[in-house]
C-alpha positions as CSV (number, residue, x, y, z in Angstrom):
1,X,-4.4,-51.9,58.3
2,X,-2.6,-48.8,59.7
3,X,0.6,-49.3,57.0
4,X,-2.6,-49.2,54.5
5,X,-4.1,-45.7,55.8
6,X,-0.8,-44.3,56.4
7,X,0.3,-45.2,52.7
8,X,-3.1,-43.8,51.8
9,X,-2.8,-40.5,53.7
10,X,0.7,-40.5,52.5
11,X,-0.6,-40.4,48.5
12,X,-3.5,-37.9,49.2
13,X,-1.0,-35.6,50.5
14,X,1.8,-35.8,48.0
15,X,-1.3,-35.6,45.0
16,X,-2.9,-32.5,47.4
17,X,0.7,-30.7,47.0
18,X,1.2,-31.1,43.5
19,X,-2.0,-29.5,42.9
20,X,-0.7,-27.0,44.9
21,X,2.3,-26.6,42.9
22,X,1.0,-27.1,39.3
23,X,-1.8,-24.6,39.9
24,X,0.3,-21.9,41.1
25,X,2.8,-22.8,38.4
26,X,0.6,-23.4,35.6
27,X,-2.0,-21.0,36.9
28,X,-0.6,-18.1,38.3
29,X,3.2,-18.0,37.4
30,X,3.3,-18.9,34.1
31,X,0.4,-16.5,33.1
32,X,2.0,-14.1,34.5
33,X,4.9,-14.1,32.7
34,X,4.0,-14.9,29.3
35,X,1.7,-11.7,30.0
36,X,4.3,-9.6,31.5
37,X,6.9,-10.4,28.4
38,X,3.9,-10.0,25.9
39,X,2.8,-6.4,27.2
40,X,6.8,-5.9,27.6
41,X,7.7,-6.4,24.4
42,X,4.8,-6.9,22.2
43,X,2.3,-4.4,23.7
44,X,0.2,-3.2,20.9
45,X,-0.5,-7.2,19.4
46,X,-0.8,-8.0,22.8
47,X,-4.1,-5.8,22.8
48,X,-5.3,-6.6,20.0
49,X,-3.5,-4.6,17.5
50,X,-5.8,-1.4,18.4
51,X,-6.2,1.5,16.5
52,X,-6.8,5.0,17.7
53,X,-8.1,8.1,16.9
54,X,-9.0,11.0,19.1
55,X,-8.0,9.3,22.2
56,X,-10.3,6.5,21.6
57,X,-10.2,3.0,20.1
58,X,-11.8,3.0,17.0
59,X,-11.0,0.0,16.0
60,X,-8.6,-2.9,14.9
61,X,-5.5,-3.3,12.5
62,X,-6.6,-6.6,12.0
63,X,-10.2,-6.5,11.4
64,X,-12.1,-4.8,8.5
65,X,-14.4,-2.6,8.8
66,X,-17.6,-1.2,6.8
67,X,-18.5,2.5,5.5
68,X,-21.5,2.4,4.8
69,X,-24.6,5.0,4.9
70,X,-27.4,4.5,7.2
71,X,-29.9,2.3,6.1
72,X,-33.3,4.0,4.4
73,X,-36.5,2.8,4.1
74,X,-37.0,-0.4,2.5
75,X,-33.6,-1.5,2.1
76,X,-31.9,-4.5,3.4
77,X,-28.4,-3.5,2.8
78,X,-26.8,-0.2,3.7
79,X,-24.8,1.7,0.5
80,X,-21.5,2.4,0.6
81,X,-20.3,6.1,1.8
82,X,-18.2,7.1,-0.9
83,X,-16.6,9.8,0.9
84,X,-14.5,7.0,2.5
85,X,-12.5,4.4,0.9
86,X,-14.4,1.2,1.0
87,X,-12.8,-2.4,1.6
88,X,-12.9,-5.7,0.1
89,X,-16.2,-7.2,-0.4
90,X,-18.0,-9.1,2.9
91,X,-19.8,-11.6,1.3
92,X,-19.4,-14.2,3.7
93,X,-20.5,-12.6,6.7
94,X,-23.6,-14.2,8.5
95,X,-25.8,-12.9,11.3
96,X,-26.0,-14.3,15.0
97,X,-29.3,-16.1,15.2
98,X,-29.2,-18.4,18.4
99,X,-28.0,-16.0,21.0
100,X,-30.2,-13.2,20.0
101,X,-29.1,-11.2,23.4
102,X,-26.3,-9.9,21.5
103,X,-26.4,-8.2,17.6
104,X,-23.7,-9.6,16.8
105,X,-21.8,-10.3,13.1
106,X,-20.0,-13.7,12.4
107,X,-17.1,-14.2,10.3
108,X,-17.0,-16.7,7.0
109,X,-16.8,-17.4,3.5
110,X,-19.6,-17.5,1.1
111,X,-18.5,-21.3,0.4
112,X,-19.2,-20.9,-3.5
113,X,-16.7,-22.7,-5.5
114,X,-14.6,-20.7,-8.2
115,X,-16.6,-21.2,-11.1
116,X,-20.0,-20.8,-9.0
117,X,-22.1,-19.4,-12.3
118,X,-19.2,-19.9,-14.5
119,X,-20.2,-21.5,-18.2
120,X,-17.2,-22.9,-20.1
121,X,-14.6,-21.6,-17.7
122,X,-16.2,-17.9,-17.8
123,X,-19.0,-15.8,-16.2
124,X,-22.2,-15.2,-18.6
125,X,-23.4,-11.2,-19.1
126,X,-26.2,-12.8,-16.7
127,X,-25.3,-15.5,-14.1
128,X,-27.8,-17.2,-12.3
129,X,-28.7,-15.3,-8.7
130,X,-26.2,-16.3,-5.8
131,X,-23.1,-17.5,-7.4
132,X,-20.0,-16.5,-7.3
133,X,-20.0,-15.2,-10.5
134,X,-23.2,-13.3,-10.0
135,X,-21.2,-11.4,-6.8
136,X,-18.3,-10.7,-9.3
137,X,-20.5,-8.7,-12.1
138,X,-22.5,-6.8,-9.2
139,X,-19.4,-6.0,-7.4
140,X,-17.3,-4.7,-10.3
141,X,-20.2,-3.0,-12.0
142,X,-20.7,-0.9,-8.6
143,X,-17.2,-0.3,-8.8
144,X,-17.1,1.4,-12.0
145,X,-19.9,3.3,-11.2
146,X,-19.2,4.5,-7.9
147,X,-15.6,5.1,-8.9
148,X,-15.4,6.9,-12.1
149,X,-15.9,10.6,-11.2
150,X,-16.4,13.6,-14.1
151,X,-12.2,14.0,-15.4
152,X,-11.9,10.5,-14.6
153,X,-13.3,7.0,-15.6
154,X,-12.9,3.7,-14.6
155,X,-13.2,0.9,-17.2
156,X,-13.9,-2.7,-16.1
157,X,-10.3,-3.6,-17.1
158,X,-9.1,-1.9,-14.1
159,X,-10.8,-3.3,-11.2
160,X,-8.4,-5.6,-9.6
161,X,-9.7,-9.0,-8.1
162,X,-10.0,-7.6,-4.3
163,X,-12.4,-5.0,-4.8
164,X,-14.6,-7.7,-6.3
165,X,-14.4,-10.9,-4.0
166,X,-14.4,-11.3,-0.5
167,X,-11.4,-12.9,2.0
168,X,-12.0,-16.0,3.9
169,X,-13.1,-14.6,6.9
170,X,-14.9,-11.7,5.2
171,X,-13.1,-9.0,7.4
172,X,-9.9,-8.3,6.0
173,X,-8.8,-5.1,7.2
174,X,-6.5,-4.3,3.8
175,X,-6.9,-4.0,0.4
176,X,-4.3,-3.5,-2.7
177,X,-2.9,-0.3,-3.2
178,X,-4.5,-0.9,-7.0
179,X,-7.6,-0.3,-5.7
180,X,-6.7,2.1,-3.4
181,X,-5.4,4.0,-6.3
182,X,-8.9,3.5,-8.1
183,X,-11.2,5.2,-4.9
184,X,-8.4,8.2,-5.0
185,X,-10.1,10.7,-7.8
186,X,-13.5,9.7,-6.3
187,X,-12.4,10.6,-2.6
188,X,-10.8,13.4,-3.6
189,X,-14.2,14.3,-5.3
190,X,-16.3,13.8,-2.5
191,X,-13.8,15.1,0.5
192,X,-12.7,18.6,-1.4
193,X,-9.3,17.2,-1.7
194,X,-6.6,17.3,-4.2
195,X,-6.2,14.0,-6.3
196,X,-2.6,14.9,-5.3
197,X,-3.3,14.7,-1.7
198,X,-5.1,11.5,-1.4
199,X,-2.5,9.9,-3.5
200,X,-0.2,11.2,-1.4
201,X,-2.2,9.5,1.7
202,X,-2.4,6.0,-0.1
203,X,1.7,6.3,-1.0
204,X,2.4,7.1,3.1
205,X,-0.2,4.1,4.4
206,X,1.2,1.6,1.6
207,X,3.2,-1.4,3.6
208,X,5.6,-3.8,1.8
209,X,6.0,-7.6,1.7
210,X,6.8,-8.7,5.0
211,X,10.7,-9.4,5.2
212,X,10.7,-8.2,1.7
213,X,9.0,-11.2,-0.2
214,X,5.8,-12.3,2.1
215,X,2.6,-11.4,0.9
216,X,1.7,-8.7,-0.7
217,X,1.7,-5.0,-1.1
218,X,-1.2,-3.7,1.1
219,X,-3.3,-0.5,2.7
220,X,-5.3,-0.8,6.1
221,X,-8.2,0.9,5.5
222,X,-8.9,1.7,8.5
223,X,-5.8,3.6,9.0
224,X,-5.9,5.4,5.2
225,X,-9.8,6.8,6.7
226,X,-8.3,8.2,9.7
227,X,-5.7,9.6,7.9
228,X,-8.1,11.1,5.4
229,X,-10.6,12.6,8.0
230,X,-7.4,14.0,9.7
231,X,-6.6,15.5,6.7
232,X,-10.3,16.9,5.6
233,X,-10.9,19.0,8.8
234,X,-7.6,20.5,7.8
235,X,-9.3,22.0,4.8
C-alpha cells in the first residue's frame, strides 16, 4: 500500500515537472526566440509587410486594396476613382453575415469554372448574367472606357487578362505592368501629370521575377498610389 502511493506520488511529480518544463520551453522560450530572430532579421514580414505613408500605416504589401468613389444614391457598388490606378478585379469577395458586430470583408474566388458562359470554347457578345464570361465582357468593356482618354485610346486587344479576372483570394495587391501601362495616359489625365511622369512612376515601382525566373513581372498598387499622390502635391 505505501510502495503504491509513493510510486503514485512519485509519477504525479515527475508528470507535474515536465509540465513545468515543456510549458516554459514550448511556451515561453521558444516563442520568444522565433520572435526575437523574426523581428531581428525579418522585421517588416514579421509585421505584416506594412506599408506607410505619412507616418501612418496605410496598408499592406500583401493585400489589395480598392479606389473607389463614395457610394451615391441608389447604387450597390461604388465606381472606380480614376484618378488612382485601380487593381485586379474582386469578384470573389463575400460579405460577413454571421458575426454582424463587425463589417467585415471575406476573401475568395467566384468558383465559376473557365468557360462559365462560354459557347463553343468562346464568350457570346451577350453571356448569360453571372458567369465568368459575363464578368470578362463587363470588366474589359469598363476598361476601355475608363481608360482611353482624348490623344489616347485603348482597343479591346490591349487589355491584358488581370485587369479583367480576379485572383484567388480576390485581394491581390499587384497587377502587370501591362496594365499599369494602360491606366498611365488616364492618370496622368486626371492628376495633371505628364504621361512622362507617371510612366516614369510605373518603370521605378516595377519588381522582377523573384531570383530572376519566379513569377512574374509585377506593380503593388498600393505602393505606385502613394508614389503618385507624393508626386501630385508636388505639382
Amino acid at each position: 500500500m505505501n510502495n503504491s502511493v509513493t510510486n503514485t506520488v512519485r509519477l504525479l511529480g515527475a508528470g507535474l515537472r515536465a509540465l513545468l518544463v515543456l510549458t516554459l520551453v514550448t511556451g515561453v522560450i521558444y516563442p520568444l526566440v522565433v520572435t526575437g530572430i523574426a523581428q531581428g532579421l525579418f522585421s517588416n514580414k514579421a509585421n505584416g509587410s506594412e506599408i506607410k505613408a505619412d507616418g501612418k500605416v496605410v496598408g499592406s504589401s500583401l493585400i489589395g486594396q480598392s479606389y473607389n468613389l463614395p457610394l451615391k444614391k441608389g447604387q450597390t457598388s461604388p465606381d472606380p476613382d480614376l484618378k488612382w490606378f485601380q487593381g485586379r478585379p474582386a469578384n470573389g469577395l463575400g460579405t460577413n453575415s454571421v458575426n454582424t458586430r463587425y463589417t467585415l470583408i471575406l476573401s475568395g474566388a467566384t468558383n465559376l469554372s473557365a468557360d462559365s458562359g462560354a459557347v463553343n470554347g468562346k464568350c457570346p457578345d451577350r453571356p448569360a448574367d453571372k458567369t465568368l464570361c459575363a464578368q470578362v465582357l463587363a470588366a474589359k468593356d469598363a476598361v476601355v472606357k475608363d481608360d482611353s482618354v482624348p490623344g489616347y485610346t485603348v482597343k479591346p486587344s490591349d487589355v491584358p487578362a488581370d485587369a479583367v479576372t480576379s485572383s484567388g483570394s480576390g485581394l491581390d495587391p499587384a497587377i502587370s505592368p501591362q496594365y499599369a501601362e494602360l491606366q498611365v495616359h488616364r492618370v496622368a489625365a486626371k492628376n495633371g501629370l505628364s504621361v512622362a511622369q507617371v510612366e516614369k512612376l510605373v518603370e521605378d515601382h516595377t519588381t522582377g521575377r523573384t531570383l530572376g525566373f519566379i513569377g512574374e513581372p509585377q506593380v503593388n498598387v498600393l505602393e505606385l498610389n502613394i508614389a503618385l499622390k507624393d508626386l501630385a502635391a508636388k505639382q
